[in-house]
TIROMI-796057 format. One record per residue: residue number from 1; x, y, z of N, C-alpha, C in turn. Coordinates in Angstrom, 1 decimal, decimal comma. Layout:
<atoms>
{atom NUM; {X; Y; Z}; {X; Y; Z}; {X; Y; Z}}
...
</atoms>
This chain:
<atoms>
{atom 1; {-8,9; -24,8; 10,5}; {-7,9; -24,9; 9,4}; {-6,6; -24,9; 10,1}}
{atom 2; {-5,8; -25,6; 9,6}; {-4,5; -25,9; 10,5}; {-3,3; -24,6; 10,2}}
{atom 3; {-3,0; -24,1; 10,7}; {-1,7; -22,9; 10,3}; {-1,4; -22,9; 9,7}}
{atom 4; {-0,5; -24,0; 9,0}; {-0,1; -24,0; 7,2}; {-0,7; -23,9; 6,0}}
{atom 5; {-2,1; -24,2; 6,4}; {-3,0; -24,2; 5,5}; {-3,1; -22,7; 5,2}}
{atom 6; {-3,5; -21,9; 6,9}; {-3,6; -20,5; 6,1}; {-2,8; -19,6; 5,9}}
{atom 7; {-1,7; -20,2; 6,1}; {-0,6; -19,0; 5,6}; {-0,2; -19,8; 4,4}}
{atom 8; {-0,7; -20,8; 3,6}; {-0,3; -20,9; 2,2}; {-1,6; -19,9; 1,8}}
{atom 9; {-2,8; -20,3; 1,6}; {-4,0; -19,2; 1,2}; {-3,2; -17,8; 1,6}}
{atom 10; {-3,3; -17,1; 2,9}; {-2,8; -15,9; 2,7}; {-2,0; -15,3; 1,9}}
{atom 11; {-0,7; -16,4; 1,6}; {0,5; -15,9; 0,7}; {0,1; -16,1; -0,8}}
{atom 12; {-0,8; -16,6; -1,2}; {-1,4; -17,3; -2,4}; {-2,4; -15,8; -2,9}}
{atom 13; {-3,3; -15,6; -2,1}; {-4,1; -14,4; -2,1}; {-3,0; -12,8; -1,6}}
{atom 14; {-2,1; -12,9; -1,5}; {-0,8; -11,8; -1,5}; {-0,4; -12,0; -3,1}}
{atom 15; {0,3; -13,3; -3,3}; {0,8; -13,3; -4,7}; {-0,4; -12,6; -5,6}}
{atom 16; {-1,9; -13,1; -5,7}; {-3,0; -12,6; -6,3}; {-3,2; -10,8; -6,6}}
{atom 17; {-3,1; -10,8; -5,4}; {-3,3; -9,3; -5,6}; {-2,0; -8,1; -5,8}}
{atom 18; {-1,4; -9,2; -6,2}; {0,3; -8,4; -6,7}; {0,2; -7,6; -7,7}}
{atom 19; {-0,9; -8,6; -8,8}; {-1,1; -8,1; -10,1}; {-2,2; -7,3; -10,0}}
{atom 20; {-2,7; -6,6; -9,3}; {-4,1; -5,8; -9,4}; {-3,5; -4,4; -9,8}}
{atom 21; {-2,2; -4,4; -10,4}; {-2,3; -3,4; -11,3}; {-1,5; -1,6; -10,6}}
{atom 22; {-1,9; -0,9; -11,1}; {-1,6; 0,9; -10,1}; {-2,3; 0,5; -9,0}}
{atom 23; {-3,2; -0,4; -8,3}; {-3,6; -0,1; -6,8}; {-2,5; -1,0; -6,2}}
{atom 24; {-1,8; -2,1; -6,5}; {-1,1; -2,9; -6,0}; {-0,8; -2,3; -4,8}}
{atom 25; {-0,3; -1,3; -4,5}; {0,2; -0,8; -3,1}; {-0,6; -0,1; -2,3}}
{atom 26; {-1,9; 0,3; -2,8}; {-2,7; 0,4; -1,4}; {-3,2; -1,1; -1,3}}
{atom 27; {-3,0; -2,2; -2,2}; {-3,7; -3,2; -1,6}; {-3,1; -3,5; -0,5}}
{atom 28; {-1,3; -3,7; -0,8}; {-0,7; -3,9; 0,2}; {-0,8; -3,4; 1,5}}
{atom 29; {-1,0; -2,1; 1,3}; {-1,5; -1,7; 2,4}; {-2,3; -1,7; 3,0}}
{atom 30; {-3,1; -2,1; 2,3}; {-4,8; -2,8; 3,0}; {-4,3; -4,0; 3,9}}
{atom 31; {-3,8; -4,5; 3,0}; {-3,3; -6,3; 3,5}; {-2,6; -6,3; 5,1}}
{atom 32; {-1,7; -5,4; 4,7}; {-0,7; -5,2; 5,7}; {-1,7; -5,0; 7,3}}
{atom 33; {-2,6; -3,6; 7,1}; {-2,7; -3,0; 7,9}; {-3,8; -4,3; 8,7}}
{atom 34; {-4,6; -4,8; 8,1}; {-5,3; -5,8; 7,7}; {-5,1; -7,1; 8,8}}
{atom 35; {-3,7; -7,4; 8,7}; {-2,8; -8,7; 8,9}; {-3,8; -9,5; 9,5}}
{atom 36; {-3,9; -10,2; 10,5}; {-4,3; -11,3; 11,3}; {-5,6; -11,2; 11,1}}
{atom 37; {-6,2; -10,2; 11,2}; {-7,7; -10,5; 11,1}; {-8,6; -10,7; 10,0}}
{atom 38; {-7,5; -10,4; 8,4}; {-7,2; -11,0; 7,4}; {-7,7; -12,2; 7,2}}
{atom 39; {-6,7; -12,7; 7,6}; {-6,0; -14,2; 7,4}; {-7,4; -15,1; 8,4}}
{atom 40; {-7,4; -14,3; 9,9}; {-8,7; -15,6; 10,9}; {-9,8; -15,8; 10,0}}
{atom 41; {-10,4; -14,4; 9,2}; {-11,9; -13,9; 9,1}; {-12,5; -14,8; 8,0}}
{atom 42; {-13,9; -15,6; 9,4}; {-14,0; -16,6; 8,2}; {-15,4; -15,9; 7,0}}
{atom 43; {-15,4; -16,2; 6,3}; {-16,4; -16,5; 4,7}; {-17,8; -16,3; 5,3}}
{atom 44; {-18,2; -16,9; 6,5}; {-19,5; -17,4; 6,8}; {-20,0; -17,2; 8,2}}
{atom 45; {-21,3; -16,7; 8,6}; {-21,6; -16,9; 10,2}; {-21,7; -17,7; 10,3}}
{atom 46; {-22,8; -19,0; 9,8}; {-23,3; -20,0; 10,1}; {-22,5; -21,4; 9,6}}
{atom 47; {-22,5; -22,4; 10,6}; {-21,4; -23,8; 9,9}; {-22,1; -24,8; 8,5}}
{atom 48; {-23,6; -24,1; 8,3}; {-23,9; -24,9; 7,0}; {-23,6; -24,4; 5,5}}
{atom 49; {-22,9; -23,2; 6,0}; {-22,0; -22,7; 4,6}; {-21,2; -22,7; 4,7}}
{atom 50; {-20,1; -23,2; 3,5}; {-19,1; -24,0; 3,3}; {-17,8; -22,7; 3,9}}
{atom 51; {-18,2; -21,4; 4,3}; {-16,8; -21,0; 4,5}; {-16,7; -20,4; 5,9}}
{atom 52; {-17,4; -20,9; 6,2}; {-17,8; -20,7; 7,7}; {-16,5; -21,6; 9,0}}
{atom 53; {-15,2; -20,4; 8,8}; {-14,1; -20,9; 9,1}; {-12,8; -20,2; 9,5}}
{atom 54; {-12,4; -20,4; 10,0}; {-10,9; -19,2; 9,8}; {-10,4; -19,2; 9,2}}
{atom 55; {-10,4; -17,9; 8,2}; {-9,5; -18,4; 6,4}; {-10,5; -18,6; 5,8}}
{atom 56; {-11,7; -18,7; 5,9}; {-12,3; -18,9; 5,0}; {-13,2; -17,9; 4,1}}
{atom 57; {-13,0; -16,2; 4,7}; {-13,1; -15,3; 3,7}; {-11,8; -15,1; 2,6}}
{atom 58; {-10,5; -16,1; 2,7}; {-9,7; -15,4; 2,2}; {-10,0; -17,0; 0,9}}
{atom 59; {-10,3; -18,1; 1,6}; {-10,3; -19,0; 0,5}; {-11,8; -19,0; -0,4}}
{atom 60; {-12,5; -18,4; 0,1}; {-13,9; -17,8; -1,0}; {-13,5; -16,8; -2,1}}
{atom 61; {-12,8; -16,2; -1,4}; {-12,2; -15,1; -2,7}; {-11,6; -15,5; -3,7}}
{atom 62; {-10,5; -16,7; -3,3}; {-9,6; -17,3; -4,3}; {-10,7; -17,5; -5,1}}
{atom 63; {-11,4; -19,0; -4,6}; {-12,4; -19,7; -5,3}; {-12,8; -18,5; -6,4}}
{atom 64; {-14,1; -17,7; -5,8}; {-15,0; -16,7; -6,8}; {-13,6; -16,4; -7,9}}
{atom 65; {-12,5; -15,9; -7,4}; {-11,8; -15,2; -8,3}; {-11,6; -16,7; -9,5}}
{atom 66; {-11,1; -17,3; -9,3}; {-10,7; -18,8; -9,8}; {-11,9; -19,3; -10,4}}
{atom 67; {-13,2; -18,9; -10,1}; {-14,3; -19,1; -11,3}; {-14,6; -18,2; -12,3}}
{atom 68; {-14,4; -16,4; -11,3}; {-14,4; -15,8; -12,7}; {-13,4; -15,8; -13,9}}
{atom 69; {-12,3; -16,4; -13,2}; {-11,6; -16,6; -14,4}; {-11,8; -17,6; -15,5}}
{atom 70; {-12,5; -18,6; -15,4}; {-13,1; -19,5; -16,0}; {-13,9; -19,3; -16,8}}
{atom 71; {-15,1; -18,7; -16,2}; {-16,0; -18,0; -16,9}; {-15,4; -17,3; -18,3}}
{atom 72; {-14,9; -16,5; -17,7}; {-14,4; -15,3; -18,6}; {-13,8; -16,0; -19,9}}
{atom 73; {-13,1; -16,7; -19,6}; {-12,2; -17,9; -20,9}; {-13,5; -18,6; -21,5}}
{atom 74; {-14,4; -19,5; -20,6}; {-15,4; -19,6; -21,8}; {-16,8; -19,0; -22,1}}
{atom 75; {-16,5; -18,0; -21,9}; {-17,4; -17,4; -22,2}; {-16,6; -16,1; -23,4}}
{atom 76; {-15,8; -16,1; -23,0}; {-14,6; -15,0; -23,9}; {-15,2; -13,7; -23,9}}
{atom 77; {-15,6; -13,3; -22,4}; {-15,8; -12,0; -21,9}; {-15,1; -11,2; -21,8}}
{atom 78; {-14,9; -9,6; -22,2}; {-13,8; -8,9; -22,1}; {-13,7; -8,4; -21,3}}
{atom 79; {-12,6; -8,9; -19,8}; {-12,8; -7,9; -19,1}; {-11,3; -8,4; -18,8}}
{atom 80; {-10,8; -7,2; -17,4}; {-9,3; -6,7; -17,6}; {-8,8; -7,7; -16,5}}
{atom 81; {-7,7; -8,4; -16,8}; {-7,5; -9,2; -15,5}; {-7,8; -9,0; -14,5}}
{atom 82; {-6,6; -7,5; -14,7}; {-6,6; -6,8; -13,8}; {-7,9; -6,3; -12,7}}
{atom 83; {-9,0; -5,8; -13,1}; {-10,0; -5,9; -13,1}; {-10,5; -6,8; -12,3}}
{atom 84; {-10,4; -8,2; -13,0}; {-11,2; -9,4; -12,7}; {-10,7; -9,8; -11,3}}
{atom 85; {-9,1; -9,7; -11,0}; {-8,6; -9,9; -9,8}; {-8,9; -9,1; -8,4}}
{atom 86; {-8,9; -7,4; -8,7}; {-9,1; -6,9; -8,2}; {-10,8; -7,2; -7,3}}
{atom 87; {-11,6; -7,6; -8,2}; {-13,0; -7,5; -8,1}; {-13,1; -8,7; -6,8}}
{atom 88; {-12,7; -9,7; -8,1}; {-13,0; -11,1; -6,9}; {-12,6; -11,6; -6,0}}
{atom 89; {-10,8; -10,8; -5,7}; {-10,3; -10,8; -4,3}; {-11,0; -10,0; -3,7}}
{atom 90; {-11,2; -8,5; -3,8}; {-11,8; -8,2; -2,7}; {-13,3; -7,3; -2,8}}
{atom 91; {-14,0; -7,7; -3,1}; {-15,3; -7,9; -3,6}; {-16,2; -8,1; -2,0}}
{atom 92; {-15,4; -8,8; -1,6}; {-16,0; -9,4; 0,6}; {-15,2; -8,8; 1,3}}
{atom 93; {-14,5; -8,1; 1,1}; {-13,1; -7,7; 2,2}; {-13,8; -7,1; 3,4}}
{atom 94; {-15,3; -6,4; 3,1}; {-16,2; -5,9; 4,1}; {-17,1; -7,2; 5,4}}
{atom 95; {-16,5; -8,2; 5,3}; {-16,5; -8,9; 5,7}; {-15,6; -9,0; 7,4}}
{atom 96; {-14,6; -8,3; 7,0}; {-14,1; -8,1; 8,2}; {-14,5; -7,3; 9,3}}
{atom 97; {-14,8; -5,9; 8,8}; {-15,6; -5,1; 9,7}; {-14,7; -3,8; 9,5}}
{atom 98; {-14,3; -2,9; 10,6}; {-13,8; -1,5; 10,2}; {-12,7; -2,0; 10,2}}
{atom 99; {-12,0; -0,8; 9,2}; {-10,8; -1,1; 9,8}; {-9,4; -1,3; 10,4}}
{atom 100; {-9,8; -0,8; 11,8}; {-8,9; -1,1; 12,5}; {-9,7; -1,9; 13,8}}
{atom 101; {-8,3; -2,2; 14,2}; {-8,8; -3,6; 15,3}; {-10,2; -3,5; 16,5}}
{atom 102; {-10,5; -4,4; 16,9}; {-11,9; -4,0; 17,6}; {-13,0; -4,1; 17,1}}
{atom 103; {-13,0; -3,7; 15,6}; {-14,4; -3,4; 14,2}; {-14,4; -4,7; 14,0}}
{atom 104; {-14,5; -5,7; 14,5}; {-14,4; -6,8; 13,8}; {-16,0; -7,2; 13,5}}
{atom 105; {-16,5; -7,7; 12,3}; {-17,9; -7,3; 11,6}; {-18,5; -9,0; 12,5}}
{atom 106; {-17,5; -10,2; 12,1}; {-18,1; -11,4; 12,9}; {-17,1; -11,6; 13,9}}
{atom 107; {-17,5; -12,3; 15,0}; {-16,5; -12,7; 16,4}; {-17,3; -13,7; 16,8}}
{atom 108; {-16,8; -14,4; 17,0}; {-16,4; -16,2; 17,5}; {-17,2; -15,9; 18,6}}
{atom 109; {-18,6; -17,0; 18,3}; {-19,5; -16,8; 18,9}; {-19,2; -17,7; 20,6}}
{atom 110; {-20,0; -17,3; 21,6}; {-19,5; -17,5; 22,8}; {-20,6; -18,6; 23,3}}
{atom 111; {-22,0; -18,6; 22,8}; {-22,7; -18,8; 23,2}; {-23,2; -20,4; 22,9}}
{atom 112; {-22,9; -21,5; 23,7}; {-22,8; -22,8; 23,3}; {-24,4; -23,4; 22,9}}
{atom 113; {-25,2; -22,9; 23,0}; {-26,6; -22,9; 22,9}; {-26,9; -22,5; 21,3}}
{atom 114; {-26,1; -21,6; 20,6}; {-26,0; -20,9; 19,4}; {-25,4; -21,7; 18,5}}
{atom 115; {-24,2; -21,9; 19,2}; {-22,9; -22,6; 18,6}; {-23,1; -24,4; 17,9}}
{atom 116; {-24,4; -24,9; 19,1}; {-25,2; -26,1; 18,9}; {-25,8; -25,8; 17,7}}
{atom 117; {-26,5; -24,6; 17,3}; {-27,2; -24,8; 16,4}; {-26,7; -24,4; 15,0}}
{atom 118; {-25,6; -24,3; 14,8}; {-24,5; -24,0; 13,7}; {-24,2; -22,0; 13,9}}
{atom 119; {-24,4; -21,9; 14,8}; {-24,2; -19,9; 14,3}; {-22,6; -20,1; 15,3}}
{atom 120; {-21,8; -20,4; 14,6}; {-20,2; -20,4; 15,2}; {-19,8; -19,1; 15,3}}
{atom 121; {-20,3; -18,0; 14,6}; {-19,9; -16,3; 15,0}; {-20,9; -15,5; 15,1}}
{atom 122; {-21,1; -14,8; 15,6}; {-22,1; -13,6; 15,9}; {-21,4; -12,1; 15,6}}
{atom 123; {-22,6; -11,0; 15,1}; {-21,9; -10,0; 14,6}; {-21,5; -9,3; 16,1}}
{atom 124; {-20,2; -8,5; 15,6}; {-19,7; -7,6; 16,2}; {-20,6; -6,1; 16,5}}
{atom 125; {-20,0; -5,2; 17,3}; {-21,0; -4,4; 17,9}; {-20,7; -2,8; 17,8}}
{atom 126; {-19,2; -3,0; 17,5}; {-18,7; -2,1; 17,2}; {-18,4; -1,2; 15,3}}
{atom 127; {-19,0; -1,7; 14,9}; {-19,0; -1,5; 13,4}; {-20,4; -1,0; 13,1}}
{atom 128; {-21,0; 0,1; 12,4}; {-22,2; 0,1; 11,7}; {-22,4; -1,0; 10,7}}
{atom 129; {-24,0; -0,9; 11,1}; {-24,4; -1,9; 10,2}; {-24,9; -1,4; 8,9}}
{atom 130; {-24,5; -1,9; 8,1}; {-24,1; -2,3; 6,4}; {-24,3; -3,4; 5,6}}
{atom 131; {-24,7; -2,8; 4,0}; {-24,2; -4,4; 3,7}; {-23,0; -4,9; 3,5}}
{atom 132; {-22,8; -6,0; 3,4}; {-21,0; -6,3; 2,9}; {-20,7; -5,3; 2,0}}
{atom 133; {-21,2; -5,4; 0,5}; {-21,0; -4,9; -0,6}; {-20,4; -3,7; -0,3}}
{atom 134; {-21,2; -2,8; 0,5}; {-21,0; -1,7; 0,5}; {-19,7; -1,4; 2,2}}
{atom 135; {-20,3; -2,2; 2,7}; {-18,3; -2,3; 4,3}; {-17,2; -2,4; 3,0}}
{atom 136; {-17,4; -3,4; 1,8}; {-16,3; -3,4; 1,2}; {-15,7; -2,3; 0,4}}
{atom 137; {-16,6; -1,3; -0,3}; {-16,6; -0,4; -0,8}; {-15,7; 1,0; -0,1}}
{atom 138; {-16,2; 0,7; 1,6}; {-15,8; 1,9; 2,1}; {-14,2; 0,9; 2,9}}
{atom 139; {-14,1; 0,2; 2,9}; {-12,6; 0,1; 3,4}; {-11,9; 0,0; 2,3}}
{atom 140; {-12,2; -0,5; 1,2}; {-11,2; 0,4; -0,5}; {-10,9; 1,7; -0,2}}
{atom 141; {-11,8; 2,4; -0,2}; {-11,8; 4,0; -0,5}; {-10,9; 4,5; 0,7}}
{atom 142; {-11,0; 3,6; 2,1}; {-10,4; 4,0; 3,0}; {-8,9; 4,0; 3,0}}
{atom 143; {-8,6; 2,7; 2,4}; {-6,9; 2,8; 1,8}; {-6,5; 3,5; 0,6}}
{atom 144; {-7,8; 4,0; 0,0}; {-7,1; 4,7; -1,3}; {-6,7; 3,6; -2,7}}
{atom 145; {-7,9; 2,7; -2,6}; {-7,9; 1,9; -3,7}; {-9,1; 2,3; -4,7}}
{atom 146; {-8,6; 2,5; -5,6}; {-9,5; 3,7; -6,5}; {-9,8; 2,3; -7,4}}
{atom 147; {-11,4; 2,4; -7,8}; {-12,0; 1,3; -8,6}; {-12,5; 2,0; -9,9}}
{atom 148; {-12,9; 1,3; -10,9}; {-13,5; 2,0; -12,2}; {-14,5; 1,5; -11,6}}
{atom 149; {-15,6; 2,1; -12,5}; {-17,1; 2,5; -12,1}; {-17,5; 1,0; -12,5}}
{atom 150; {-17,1; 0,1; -13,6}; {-17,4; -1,0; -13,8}; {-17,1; -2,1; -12,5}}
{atom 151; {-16,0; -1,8; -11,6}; {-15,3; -2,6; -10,8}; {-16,3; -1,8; -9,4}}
{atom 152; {-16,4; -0,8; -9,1}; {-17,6; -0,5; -8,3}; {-18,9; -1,5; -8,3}}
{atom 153; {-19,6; -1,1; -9,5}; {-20,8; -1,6; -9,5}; {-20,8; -3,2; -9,6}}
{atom 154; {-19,6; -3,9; -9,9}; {-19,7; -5,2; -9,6}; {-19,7; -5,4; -8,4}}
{atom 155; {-18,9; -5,0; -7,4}; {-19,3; -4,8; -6,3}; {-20,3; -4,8; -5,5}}
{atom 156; {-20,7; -3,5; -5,5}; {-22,1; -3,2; -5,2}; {-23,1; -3,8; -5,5}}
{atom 157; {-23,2; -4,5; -6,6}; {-24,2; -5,8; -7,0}; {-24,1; -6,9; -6,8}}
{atom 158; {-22,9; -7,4; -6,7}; {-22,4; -8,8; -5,7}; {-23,2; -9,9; -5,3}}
{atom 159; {-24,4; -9,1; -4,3}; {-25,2; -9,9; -4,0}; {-26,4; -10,3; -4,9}}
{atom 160; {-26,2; -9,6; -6,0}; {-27,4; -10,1; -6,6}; {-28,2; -8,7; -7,7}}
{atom 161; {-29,1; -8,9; -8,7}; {-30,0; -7,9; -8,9}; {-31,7; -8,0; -7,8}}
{atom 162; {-31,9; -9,3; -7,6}; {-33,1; -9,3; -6,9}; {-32,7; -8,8; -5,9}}
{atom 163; {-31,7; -8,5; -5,0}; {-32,1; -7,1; -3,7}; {-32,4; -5,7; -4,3}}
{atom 164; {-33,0; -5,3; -3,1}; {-33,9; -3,8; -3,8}; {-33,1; -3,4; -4,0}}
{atom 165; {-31,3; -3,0; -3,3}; {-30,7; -1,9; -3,2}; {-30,5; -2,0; -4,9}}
{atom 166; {-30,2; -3,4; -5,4}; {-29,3; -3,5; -6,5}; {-30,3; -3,4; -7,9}}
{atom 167; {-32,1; -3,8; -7,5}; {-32,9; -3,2; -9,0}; {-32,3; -2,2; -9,9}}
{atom 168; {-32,3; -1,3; -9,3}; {-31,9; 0,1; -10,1}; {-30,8; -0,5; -11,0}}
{atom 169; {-29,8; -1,1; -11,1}; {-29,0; -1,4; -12,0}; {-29,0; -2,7; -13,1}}
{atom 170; {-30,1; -3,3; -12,6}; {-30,7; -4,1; -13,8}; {-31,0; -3,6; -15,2}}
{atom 171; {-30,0; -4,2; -16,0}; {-30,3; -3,5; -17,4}; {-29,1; -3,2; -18,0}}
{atom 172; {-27,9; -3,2; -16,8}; {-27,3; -2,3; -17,3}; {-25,9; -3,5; -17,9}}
{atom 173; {-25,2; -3,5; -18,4}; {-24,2; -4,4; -19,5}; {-22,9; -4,2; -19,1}}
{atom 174; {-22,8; -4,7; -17,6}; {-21,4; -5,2; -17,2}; {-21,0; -6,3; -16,7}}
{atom 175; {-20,2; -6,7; -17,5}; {-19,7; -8,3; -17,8}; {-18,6; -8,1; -16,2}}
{atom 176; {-18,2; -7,5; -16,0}; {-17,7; -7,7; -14,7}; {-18,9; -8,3; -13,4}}
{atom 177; {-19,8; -7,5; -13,7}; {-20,8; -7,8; -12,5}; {-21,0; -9,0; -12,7}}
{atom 178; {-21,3; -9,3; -13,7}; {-22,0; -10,6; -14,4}; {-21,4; -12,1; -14,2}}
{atom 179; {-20,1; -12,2; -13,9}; {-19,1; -12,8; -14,0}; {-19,0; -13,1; -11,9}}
{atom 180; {-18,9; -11,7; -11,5}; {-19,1; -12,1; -10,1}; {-19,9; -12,8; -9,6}}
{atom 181; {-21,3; -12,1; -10,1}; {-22,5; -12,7; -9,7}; {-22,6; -14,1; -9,6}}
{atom 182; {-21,9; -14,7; -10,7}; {-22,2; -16,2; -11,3}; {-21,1; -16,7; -10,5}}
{atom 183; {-20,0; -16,1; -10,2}; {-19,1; -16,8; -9,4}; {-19,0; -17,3; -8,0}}
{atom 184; {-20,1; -16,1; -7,8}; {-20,7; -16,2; -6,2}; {-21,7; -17,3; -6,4}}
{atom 185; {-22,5; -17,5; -7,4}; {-23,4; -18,3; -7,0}; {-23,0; -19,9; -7,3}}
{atom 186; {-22,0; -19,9; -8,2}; {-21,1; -20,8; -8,4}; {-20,4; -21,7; -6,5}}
{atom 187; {-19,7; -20,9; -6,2}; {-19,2; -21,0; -5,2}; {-20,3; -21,3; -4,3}}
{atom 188; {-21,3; -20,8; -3,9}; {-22,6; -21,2; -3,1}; {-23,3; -22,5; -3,2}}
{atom 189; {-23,0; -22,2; -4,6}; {-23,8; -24,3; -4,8}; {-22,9; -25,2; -4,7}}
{atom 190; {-21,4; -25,0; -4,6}; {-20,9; -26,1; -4,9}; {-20,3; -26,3; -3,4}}
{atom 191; {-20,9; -26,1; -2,5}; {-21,0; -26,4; -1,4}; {-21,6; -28,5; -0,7}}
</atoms>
């Protein structure tokens, strides 16, 4: 992706999370502390998904967020912009890895033999292993971005109810989750 490209998405996904409400300023400061590796960290390990890129975790977020908003209007689901923004920007942010520099979760794979077969990053070595959901969970809490339990569990379920971790919450009646889920899978197919 060419430079301008990602510093318009970066500043677009800055403007976004302007509005996320009383956390706005540890977002910032997530963002800040965040900077470059922000902005490279792509969406995807492998090159047959569509965000498999530099910039391309920050333009998956847009997108998801930019569907749940859709959703939400027709579907006329009640949930809080605020909320909605918060979720679907950073919902992946565990994508990056820990964080501070070095943690990086994917790094630009080296191996041309790999690289042939579409795996353009390989995980990092320095990070426990996790699910996203939950790397994303713990670098919130790490800036001091406090979530409602509804904006947690959308989270945490992100990936789905068919993983084991997420059964246990099957049943349960949050239109936030609901909205992610569909936006994720939205974004997946329209690849």
């Amino acid at each position: 992706m060419e430079a301008e490209k990602l510093q318009s998405l970066f500043e677009k996904f800055c403007r976004l999370t302007s509005n996320c409400g009383v956390r706005k300023l540890e977002i910032s400061a997530l963002i800040e502390h965040l900077g470059n590796r922000l902005i490279m960290c792509p969406g995807s390990l492998n090159a047959e998904h569509r965000w498999s890129y530099a910039g391309g975790l920050i333009d998956q977020s847009i997108f998801v967020t930019r569907k749940m908003k859709a959703l939400k209007t027709a579907l006329e689901v009640n949930v809080s912009d605020e909320s909605l923004l918060t979720v679907g920007l950073l919902h992946n942010i565990g994508m990056i890895g820990g964080p501070d520099d070095g943690q990086d979760y994917l790094i630009e794979q080296t191996s041309n033999w790999h690289r042939e077969r579409g795996q353009l990053y390989t995980y990092g070595t320095t990070v426990p292993k996790m699910p996203i959901a939950h790397r994303s969970l713990q670098l919130l809490q790490h800036f001091g971005v406090k979530l409602s339990l509804e904006e947690w569990t959308a989270i945490v379920t992100s990936g789905g109810f068919a993983r084991d971790e997420n059964k246990f919450y099957l049943g349960t009646d949050h239109n936030l989750s609901i909205l992610l889920m569909q936006a994720r899978q939205w974004a997946n197919c329209s690849e």
